[in-house]
N, CA and C atoms as an extended XYZ file, in Angstrom:
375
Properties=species:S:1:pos:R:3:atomname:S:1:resname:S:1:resid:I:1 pbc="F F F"
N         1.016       21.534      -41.823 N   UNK     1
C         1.532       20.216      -42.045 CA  UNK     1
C         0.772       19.469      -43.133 C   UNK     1
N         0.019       19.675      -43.572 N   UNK     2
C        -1.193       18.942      -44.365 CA  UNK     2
C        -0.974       19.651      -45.974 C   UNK     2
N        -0.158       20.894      -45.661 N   UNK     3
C         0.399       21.122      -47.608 CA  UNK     3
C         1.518       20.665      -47.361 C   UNK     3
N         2.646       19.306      -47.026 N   UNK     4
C         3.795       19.257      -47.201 CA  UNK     4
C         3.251       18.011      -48.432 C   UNK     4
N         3.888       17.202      -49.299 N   UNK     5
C         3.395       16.375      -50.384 CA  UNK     5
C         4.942       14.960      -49.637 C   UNK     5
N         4.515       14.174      -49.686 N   UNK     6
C         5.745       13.621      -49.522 CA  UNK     6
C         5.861       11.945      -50.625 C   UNK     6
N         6.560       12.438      -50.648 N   UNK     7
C         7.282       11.725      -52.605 CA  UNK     7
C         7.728       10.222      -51.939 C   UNK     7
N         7.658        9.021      -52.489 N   UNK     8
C         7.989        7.788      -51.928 CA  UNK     8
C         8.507        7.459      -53.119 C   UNK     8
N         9.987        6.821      -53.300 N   UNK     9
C        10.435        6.089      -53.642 CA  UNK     9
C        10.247        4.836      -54.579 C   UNK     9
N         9.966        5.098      -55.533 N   UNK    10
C         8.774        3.685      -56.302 CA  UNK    10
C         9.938        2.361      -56.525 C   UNK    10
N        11.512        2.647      -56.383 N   UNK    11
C        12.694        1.279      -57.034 CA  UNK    11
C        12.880        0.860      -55.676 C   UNK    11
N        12.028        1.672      -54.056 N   UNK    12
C        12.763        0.828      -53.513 CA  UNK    12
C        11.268       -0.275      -52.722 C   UNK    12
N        10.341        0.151      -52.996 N   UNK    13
C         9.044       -0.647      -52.573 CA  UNK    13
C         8.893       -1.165      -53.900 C   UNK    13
N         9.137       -1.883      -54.712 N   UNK    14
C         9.083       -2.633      -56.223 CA  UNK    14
C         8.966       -3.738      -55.580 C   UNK    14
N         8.057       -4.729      -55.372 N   UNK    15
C         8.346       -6.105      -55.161 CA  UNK    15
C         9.063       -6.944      -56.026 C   UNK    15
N         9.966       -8.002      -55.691 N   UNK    16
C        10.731       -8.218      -56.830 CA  UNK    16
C         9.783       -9.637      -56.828 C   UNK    16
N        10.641      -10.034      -58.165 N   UNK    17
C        10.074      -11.025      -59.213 CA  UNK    17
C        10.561      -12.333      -58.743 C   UNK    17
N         9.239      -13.112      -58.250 N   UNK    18
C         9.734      -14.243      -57.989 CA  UNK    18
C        10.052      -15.055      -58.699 C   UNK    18
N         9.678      -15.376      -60.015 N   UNK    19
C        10.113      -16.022      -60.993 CA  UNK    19
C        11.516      -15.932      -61.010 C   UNK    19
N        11.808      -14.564      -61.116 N   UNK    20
C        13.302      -14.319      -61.520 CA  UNK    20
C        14.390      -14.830      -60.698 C   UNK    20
N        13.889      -14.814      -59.184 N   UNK    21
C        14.341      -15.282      -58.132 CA  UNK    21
C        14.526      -16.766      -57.964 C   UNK    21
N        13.372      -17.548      -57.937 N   UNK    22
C        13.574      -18.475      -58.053 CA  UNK    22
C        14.621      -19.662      -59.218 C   UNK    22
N        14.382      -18.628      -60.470 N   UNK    23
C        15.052      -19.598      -61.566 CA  UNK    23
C        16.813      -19.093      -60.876 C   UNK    23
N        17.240      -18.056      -61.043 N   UNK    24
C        18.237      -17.840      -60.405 CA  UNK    24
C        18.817      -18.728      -59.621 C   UNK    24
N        18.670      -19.078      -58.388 N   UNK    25
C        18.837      -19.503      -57.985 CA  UNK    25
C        19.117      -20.901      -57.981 C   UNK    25
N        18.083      -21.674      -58.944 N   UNK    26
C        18.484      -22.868      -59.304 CA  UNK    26
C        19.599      -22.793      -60.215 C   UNK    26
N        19.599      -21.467      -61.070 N   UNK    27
C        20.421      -22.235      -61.839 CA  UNK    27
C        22.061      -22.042      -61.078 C   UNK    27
N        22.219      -20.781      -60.051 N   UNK    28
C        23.514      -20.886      -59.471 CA  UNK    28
C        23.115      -22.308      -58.445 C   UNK    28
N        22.410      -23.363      -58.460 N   UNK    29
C        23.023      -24.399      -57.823 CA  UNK    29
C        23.439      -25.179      -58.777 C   UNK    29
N        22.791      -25.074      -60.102 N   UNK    30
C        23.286      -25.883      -61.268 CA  UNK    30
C        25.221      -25.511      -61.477 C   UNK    30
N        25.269      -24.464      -61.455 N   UNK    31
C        26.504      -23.729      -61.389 CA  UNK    31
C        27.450      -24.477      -60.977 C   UNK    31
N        27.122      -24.417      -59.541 N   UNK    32
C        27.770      -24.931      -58.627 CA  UNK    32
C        28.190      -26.445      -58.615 C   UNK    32
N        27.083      -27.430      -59.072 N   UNK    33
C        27.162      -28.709      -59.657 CA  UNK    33
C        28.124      -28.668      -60.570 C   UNK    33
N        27.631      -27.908      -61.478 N   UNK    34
C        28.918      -27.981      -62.469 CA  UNK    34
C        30.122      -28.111      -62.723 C   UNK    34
N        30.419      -27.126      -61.362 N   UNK    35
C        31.933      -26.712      -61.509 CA  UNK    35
C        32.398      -27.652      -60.568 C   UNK    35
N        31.941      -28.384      -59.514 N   UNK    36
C        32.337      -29.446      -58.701 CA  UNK    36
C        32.170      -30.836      -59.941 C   UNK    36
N        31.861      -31.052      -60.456 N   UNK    37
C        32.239      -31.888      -61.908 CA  UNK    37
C        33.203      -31.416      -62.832 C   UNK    37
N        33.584      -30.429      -62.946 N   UNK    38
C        34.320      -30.440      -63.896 CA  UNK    38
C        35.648      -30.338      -63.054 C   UNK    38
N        35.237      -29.945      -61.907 N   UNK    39
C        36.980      -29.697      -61.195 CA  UNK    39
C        37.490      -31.282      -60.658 C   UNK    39
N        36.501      -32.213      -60.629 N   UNK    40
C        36.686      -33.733      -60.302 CA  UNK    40
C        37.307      -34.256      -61.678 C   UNK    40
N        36.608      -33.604      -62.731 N   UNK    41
C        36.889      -34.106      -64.000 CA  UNK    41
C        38.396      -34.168      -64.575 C   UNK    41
N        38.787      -32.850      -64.079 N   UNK    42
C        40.226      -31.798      -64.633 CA  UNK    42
C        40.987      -32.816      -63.373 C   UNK    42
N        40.900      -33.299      -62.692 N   UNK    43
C        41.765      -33.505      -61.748 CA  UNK    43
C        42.475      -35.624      -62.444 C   UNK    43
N        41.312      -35.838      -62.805 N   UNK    44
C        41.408      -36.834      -63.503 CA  UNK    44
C        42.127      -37.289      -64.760 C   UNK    44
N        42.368      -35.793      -65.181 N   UNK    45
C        42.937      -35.673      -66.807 CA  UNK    45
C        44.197      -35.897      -66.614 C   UNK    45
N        44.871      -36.012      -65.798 N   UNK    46
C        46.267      -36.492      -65.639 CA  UNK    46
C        46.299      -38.114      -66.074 C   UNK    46
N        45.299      -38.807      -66.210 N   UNK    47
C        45.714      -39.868      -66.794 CA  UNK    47
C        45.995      -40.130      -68.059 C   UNK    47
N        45.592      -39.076      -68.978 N   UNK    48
C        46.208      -38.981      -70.414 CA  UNK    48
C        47.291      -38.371      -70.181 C   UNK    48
N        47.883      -38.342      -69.228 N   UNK    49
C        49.730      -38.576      -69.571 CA  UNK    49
C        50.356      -39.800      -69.531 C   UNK    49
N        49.662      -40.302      -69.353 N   UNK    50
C        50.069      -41.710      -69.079 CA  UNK    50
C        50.522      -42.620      -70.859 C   UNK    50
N        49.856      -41.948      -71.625 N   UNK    51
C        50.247      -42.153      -73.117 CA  UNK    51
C        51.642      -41.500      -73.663 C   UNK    51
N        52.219      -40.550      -72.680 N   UNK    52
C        53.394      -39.897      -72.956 CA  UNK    52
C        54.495      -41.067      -72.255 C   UNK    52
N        54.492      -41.492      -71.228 N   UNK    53
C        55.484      -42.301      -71.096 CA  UNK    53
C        55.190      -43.743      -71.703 C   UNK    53
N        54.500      -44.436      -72.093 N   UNK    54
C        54.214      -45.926      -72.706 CA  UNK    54
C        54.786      -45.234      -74.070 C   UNK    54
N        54.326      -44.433      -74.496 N   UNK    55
C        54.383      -44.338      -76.377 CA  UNK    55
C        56.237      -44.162      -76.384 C   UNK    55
N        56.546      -43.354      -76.043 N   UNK    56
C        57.873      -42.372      -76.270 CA  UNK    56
C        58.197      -41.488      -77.135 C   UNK    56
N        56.504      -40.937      -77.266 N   UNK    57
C        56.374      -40.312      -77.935 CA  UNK    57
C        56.828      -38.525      -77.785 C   UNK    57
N        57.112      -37.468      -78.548 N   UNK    58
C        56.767      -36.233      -77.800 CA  UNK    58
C        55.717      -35.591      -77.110 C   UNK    58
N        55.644      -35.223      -75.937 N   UNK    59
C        54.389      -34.668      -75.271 CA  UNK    59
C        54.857      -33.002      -74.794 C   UNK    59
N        54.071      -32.400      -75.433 N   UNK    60
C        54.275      -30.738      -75.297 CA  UNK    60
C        53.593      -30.721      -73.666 C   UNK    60
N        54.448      -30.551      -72.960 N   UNK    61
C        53.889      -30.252      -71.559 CA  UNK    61
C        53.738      -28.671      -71.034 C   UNK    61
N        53.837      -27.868      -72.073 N   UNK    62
C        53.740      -26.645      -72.013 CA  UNK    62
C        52.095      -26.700      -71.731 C   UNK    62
N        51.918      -27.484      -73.166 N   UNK    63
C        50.230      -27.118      -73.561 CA  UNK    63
C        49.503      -27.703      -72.968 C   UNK    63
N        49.971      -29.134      -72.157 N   UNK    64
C        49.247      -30.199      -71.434 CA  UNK    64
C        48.946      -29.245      -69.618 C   UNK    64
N        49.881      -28.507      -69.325 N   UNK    65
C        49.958      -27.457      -68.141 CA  UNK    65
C        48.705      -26.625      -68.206 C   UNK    65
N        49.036      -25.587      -69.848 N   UNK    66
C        48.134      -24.744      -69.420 CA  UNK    66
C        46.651      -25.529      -70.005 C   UNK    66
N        46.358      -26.515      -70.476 N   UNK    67
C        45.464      -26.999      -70.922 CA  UNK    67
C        44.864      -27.687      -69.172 C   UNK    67
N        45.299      -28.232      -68.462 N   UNK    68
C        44.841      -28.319      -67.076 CA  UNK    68
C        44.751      -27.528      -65.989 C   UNK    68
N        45.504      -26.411      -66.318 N   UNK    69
C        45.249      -25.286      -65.820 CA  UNK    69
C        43.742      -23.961      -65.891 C   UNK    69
N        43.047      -24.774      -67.701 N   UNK    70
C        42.357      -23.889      -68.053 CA  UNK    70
C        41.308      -24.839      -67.498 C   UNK    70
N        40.780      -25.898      -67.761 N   UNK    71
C        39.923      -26.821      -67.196 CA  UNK    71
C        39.803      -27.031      -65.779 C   UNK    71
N        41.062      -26.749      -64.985 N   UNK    72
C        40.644      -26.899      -63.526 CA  UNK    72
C        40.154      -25.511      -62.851 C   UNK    72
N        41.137      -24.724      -63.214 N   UNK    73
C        40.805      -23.139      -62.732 CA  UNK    73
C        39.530      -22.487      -63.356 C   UNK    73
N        39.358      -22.166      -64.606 N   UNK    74
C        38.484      -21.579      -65.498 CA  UNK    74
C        36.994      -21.936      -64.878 C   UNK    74
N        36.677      -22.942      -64.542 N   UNK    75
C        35.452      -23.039      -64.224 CA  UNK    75
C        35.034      -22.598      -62.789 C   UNK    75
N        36.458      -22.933      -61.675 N   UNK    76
C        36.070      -22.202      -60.545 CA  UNK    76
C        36.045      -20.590      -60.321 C   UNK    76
N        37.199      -19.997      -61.612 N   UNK    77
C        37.002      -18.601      -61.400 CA  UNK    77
C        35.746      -17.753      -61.696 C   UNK    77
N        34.958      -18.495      -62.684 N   UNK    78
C        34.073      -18.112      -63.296 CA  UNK    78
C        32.443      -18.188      -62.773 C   UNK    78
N        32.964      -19.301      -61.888 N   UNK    79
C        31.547      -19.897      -60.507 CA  UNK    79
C        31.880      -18.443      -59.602 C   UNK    79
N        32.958      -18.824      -59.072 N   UNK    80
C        32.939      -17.420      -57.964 CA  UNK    80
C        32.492      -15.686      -58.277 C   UNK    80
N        33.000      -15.785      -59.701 N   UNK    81
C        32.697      -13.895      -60.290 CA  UNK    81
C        30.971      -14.333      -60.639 C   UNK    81
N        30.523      -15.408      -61.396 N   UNK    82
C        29.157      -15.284      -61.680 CA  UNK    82
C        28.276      -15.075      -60.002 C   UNK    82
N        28.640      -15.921      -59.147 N   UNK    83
C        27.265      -15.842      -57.953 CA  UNK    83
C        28.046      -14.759      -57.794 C   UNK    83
N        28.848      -14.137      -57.264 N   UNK    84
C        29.063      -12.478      -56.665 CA  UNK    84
C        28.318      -11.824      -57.286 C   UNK    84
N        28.234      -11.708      -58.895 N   UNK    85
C        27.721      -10.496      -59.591 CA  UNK    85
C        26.222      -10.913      -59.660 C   UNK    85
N        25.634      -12.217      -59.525 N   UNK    86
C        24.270      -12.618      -59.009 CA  UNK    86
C        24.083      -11.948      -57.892 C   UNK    86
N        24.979      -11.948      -56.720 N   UNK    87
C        23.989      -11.533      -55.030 CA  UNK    87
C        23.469      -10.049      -55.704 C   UNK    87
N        24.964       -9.319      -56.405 N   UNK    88
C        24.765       -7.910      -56.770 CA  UNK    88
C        23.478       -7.539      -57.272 C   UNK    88
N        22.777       -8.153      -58.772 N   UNK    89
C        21.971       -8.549      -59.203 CA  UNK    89
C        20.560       -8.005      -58.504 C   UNK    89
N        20.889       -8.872      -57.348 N   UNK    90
C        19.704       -9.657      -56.971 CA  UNK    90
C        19.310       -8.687      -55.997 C   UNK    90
N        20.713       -7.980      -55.181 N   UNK    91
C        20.081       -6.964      -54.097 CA  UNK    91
C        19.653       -5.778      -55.250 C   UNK    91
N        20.090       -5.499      -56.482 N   UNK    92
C        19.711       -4.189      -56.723 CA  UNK    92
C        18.681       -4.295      -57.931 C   UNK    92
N        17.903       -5.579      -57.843 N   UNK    93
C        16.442       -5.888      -58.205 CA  UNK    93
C        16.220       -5.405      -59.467 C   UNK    93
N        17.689       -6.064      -60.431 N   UNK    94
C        17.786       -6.133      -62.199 CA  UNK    94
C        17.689       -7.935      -62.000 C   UNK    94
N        17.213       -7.806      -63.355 N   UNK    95
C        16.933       -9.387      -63.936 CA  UNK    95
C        17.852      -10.123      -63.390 C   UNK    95
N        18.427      -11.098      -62.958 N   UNK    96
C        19.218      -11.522      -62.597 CA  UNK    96
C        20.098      -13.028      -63.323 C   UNK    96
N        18.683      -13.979      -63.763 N   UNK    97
C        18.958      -15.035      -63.595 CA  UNK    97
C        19.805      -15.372      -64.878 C   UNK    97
N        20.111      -14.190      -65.921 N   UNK    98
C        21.139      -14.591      -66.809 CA  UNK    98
C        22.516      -14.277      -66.759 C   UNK    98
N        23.094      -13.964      -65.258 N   UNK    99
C        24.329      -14.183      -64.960 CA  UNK    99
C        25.081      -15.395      -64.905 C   UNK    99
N        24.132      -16.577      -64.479 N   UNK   100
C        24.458      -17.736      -63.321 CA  UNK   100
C        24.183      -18.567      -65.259 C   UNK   100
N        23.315      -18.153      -66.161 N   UNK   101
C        22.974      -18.916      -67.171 CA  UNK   101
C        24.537      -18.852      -67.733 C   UNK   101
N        25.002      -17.432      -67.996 N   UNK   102
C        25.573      -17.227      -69.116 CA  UNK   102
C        27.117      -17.554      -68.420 C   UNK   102
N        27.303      -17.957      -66.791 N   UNK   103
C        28.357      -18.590      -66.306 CA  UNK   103
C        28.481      -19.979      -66.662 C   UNK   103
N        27.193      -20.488      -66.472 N   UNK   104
C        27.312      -22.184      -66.672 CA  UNK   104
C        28.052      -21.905      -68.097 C   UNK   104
N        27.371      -21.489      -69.145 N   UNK   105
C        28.179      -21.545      -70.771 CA  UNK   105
C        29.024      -21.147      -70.695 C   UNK   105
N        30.011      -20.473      -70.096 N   UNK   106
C        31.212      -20.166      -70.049 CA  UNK   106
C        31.692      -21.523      -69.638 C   UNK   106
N        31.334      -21.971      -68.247 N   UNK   107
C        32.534      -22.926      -67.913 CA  UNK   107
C        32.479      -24.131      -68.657 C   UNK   107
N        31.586      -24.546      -69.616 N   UNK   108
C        31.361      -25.684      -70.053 CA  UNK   108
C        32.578      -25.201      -71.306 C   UNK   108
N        32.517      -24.285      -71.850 N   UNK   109
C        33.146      -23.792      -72.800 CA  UNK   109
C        34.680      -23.703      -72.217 C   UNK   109
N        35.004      -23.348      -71.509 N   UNK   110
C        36.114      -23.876      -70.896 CA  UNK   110
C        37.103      -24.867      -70.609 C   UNK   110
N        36.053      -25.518      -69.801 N   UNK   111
C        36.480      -26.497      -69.547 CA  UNK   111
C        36.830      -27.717      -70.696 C   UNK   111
N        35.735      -27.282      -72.108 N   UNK   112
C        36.012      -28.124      -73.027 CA  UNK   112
C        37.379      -27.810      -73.550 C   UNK   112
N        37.611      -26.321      -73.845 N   UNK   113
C        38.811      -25.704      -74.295 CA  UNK   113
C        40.213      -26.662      -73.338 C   UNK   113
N        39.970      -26.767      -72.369 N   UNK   114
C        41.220      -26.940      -71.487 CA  UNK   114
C        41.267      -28.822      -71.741 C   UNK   114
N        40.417      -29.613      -71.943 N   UNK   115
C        39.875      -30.957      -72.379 CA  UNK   115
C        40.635      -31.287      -73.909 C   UNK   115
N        40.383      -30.177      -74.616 N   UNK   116
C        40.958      -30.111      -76.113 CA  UNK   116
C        42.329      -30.069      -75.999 C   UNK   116
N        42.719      -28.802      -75.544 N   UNK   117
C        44.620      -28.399      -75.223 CA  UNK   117
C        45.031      -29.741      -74.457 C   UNK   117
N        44.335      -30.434      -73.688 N   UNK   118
C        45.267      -31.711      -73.080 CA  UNK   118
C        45.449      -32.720      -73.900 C   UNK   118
N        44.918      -32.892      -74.998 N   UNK   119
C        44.267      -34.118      -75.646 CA  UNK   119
C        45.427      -33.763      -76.740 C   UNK   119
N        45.363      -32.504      -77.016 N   UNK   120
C        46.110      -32.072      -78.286 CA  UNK   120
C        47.982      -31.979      -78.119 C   UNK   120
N        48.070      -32.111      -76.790 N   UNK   121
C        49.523      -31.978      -76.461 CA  UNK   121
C        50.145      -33.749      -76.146 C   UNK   121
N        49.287      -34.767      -76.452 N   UNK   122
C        49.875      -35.993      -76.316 CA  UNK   122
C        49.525      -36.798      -77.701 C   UNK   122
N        50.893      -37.019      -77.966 N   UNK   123
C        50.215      -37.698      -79.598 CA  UNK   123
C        49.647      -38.837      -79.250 C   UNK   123
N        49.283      -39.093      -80.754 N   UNK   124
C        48.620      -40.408      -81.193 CA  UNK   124
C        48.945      -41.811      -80.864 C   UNK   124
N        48.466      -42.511      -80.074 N   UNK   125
C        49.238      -43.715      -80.520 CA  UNK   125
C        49.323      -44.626      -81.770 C   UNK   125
């Protein structure tokens, strides 16, 4: 019994990185802030229609749709796939905390996109 050699596993006793852990984490609560602002925000944008019936003017409601569609949805789809692919991340003890980073820049980017398309589908007064 004393010539058997027995081999241990070095990826699964790795202590992980608390740094990494910790920033993570804040930033999927930042995330999360986020996207509960911007989905309060998008819900609000219905009051720039309100320039389509005073003016009598044309209002492309095609673009005003998917333009509130991209601002309300876009940021929650993008909260939910970023923390999933964070837990993933996080149980299989790769860097993590630039999932939840590179989600926040997405939805801000988004949400501006969907901010622009609403703005752009009600003319001028």
């Amino acid at each position: 019994m004393a010539d058997e050699i027995i081999i241990e596993n070095t990826d699964e006793l790795k202590a992980p990185r608390s740094w990494d852990f910790f920033l993570t984490i804040f930033l999927v609560f930042l995330l999360l802030v986020i996207t509960v602002v911007f989905v309060i925000s998008s819900l609000g944008m219905t009051v720039v229609t309100i320039g389509c019936g005073d003016s009598g003017g044309q209002c492309n409601s095609a673009v005003m749709s998917a333009g509130t569609l991209v601002s309300l949805g876009g940021p929650v789809v993008v909260a939910l796939a970023g923390i999933i692919t964070t837990v993933v991340f996080i149980a299989r003890r790769h860097r993590s905390f630039l999932v939840p980073l590179i989600s926040c820049i997405v939805s801000v980017g988004l949400f501006m996109l969907g901010s622009w398309l609403v703005g752009l589908a009600v003319p001028a007064l």
